[in-house]
C-alpha positions in Angstrom: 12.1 0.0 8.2 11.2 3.5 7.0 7.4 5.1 8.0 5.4 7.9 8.0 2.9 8.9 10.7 -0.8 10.5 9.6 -2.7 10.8 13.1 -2.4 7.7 14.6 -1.9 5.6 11.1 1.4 4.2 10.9 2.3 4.1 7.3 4.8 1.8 5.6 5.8 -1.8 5.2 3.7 -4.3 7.1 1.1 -2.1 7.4 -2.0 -1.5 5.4 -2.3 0.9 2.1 -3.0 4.4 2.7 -5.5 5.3 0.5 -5.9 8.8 -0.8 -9.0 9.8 -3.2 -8.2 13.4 -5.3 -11.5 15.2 -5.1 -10.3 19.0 -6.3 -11.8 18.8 -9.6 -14.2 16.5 -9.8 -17.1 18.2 -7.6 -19.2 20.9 -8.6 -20.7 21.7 -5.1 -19.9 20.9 -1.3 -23.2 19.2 -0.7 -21.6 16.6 -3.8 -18.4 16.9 -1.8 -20.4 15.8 1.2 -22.0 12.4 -0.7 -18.2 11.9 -2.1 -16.5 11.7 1.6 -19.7 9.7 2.9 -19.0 7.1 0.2 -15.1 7.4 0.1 -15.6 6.4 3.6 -17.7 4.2 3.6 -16.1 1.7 0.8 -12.5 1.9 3.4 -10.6 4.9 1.8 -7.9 6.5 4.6 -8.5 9.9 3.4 -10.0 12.9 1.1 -7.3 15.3 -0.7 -8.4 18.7 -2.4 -6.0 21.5 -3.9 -5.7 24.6 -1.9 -5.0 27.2 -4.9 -4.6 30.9 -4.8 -4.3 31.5 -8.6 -1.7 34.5 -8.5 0.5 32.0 -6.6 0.3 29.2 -9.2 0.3 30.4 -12.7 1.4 33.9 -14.3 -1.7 36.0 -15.6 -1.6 37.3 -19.0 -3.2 36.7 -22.6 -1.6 33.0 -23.2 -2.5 32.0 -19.5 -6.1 34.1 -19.2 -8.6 31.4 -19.5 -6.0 29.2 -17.2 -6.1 31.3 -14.5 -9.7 31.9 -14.7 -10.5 28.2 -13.8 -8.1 28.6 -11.2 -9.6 31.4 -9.6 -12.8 29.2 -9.6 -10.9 26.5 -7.6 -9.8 28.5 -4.6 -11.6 27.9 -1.4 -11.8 30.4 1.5 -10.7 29.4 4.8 -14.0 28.6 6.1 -14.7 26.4 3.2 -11.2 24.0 3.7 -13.1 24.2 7.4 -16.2 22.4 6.2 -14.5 19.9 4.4 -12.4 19.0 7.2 -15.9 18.5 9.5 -17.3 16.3 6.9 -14.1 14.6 6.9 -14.0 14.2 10.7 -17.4 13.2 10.8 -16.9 10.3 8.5 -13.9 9.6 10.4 -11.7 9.5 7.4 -8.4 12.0 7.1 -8.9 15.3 5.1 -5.4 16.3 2.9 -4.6 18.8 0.6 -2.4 20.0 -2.0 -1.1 23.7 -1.5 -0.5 25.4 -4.1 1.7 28.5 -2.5 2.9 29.8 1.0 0.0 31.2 1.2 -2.3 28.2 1.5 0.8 26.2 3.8 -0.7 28.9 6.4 -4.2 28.8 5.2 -3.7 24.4 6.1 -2.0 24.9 9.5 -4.4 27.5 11.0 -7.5 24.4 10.4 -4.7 21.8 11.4 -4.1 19.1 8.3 -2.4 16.2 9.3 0.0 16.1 6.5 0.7 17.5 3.0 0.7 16.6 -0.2 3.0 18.1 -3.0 1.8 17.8 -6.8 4.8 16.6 -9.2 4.6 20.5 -10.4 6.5 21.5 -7.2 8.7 18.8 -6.5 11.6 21.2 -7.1 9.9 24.1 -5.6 12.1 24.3 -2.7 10.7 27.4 -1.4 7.3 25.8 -0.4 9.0 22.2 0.5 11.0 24.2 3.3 7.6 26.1 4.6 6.2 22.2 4.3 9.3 21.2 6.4 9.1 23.6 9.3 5.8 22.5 10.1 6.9 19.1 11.0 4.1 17.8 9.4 4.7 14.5 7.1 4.9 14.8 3.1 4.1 13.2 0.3 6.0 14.5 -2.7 4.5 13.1 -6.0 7.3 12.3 -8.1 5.9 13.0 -11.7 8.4 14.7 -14.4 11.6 14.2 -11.5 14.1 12.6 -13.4 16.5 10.7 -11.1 18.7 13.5 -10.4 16.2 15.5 -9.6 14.8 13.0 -7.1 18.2 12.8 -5.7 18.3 16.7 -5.2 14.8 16.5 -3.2 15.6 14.1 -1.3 19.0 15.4 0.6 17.3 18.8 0.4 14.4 17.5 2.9 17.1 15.2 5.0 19.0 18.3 5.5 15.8 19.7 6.9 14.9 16.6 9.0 11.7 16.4 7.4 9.4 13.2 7.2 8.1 12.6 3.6 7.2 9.6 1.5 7.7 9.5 -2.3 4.8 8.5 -4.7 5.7 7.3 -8.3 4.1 8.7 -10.5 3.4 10.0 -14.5 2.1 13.1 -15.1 0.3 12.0 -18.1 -3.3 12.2 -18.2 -4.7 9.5 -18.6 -0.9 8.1 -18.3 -0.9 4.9 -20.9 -0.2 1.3 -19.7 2.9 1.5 -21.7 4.3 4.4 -19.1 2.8 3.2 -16.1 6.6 1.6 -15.0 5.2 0.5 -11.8 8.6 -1.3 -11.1 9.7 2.3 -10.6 8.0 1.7 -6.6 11.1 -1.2 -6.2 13.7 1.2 -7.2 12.1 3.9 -5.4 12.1 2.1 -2.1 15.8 0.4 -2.6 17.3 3.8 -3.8 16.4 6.4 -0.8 15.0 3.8 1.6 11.6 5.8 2.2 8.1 4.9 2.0 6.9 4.3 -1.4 3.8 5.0 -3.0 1.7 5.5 -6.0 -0.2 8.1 -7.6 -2.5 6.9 -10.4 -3.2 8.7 -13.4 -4.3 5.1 -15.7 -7.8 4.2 -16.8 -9.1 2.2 -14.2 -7.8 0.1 -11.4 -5.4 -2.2 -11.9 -2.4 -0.3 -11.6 -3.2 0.5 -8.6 -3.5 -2.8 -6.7 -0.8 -4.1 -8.8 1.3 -1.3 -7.2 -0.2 -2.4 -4.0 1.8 -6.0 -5.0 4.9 -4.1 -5.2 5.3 -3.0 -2.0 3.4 0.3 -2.4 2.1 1.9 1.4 0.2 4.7 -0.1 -2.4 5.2 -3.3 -3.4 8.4 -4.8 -6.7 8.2 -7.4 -8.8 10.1 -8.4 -12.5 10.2 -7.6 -15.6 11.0 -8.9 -19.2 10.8 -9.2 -19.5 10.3 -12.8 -16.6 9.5 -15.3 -18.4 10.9 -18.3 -18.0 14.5 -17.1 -15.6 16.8 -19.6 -12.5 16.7 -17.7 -9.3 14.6 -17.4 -9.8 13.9 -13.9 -13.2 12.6 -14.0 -11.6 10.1 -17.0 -9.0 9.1 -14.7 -10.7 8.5 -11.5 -12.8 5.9 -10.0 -16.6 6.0 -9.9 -18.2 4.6 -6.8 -18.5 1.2 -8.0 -14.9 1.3 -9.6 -13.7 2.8 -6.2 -15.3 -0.3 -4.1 -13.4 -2.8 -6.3 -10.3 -1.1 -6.0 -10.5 -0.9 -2.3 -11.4 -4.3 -1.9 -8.8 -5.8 -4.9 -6.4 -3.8 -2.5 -7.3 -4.9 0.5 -7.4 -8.5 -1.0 -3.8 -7.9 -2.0 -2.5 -6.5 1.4 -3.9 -10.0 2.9 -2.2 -12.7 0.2 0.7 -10.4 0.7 1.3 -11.8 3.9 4.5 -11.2 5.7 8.4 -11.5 5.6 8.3 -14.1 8.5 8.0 -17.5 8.0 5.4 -18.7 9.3 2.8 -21.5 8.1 -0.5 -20.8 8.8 -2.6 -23.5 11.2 -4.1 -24.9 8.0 -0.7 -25.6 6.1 0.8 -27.2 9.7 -2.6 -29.0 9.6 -1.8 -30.6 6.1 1.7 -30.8 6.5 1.2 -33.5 9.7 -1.4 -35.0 6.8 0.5 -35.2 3.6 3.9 -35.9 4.8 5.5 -39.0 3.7 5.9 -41.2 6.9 8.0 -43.8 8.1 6.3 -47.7 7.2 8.0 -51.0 8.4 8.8 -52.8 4.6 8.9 -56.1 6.4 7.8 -57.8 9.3 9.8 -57.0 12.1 10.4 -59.0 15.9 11.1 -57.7 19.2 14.7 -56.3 19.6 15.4 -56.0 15.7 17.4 -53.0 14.6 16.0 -50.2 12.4 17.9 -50.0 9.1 17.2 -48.6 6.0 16.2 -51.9 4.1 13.5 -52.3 6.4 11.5 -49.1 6.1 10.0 -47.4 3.6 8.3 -43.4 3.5 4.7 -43.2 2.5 1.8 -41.4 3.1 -0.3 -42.2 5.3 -4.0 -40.5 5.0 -3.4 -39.6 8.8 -2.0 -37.4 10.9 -0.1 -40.6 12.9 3.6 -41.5 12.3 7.0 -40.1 11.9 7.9 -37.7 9.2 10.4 -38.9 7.0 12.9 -35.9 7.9 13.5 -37.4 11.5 15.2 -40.8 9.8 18.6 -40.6 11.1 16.9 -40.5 14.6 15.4 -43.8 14.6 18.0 -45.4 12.3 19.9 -48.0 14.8 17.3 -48.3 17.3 15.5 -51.7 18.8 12.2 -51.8 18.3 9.8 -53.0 21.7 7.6 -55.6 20.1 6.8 -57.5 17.0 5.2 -55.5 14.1 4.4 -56.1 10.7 5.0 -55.5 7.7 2.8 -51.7 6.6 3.1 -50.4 10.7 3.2 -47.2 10.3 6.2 -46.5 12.8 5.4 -44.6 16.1 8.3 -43.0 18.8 6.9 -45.5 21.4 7.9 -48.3 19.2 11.4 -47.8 19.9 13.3 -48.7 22.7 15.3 -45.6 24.4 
């Protein structure tokens, strides 16, 4: 069984969602950033992700790209401010992540020690940055938004080659991405085509995708987050508010705990009703001393009680002598039998 280690989080099948809130563009200060860990925290999210941008290393500059790259430039964060944001994290014991955006930042992100990285569906074939990724033997998570299969294909021996550890996310790249292109059976065939952990990065209108994704064997959730969903901005429309963010964590949660697990096993309830509801063995007749059990002289009912012998345990008492007399509607017990 595949998994991925974040700090001392195993992540993967039969263990619980990771849960990853985008923060990048949806706060205006750091003392907002501060309220938005407190409560990510607090509702039971694993950990707070950013972008670490330096513009000149995402996005050519000139007359068609201008206004672009300006936003961009407002979006990069100095090494001491990634610091901050990691304290806060730490502090509210939850895991700080981000996305870089160029070599740069890959060196910006080990110097303050990030536990993993995440890599936005724009660079899933940007092999130059997933090898910097790779050497730091940190995990990934490689969105897989706009990959067609071949392309996933390519990533994924690229990165084995490397011996990295990584986990794919489905994912669309539409914002917001319509229920129509969600394809959240796209987590099955991820996991049962390259055999890693699977995950989900949410770009729908509220929450159901992504505890349905949780349903189908998803170990990981990205969504967006945000103080106030009426702000101009994709993200904001996309994301969950606090309240929306609470339900999600608890409908996944909820969902990790009906999931259950691959064994077998019935619960102490289910034995409990079992030994209750089971049809049991009745004498049809009245029966003396010494007679034989056969088939025309018992029938299987239920009993209201836990007492009796199941009905699946008939050949074992078929043939045998009963001890003493009994009538007919005894409900048959082992020590009615002789040895």
């Amino acid at each position: 069984m595949s998994q991925i280690n974040i700090g001392d989080r195993e992540i993967g099948d039969g263990n619980s969602t990771y849960v990853i809130l985008e923060i990048a563009r949806t706060y205006d200060n750091f003392d907002e950033a501060k309220e938005m860990i407190s409560i990510a925290a607090d509702a039971g999210a694993d950990a707070i992700k950013i972008q670490s941008i330096l513009a000149n290393e995402l996005m050519v500059k000139n007359s068609h790209t201008y206004d672009y790259v300006e936003m961009l430039e407002g979006l990069e964060r100095t090494e001491e401010q990634h610091q901050f944001l990691k304290e806060v994290c730490i502090e509210n014991k939850i895991d700080f992540l981000s996305t870089p955006e160029g070599p740069t930042m890959i060196k910006l992100l080990e110097r303050i020690n990030v536990p993993a990285y995440k890599v936005s569906s724009l660079d899933f074939v940007y092999y130059e940055l997933l090898e910097n990724m790779a050497l730091t033997r940190k995990p990934i998570i490689l969105s897989t938004g706009m990959a067609e299969y071949e392309e996933i294909c390519e990533t994924v021996d690229f990165l084995e080659k490397l011996n990295a550890n990584f986990a794919l996310l489905h994912c669309s790249s539409t914002y917001p991405t319509k229920v129509r292109n969600a394809n959240l059976r796209n987590i099955s065939f991820l996991k049962s085509e390259f055999g890693k952990v699977v995950g989900y990065s949410d770009h729908t209108v509220g929450i159901q995708a992504p505890i349905l994704a949780v349903s189908l064997g998803a170990s990981i959730i990205e969504k967006h987050f945000t103080l106030d969903r009426r702000q101009d901005g994709a993200d904001h429309y996309v994301g969950v508010d606090e309240k929306m963010l609470r339900e999600m964590m608890h409908g996944i949660r909820t969902t990790e705990e009906m999931l259950g697990s691959y064994e077998r096993k019935l619960c102490d309830e289910e034995l409990e009703m079992k030994n209750f509801k089971r049809r049991k063995m009745v004498a049809s007749t009245n029966l003396n001393k010494g007679d034989e059990v056969t088939r025309k002289n018992v029938n299987f009912l239920q009993t209201k009680s836990n007492q009796g012998i199941d009905g699946r345990y008939v050949k074992n008492i078929m043939g045998k002598k009963i001890v003493q007399n009994i009538e007919r509607g005894h409900i048959f017990s082992w020590e009615n039998f002789y040895e």
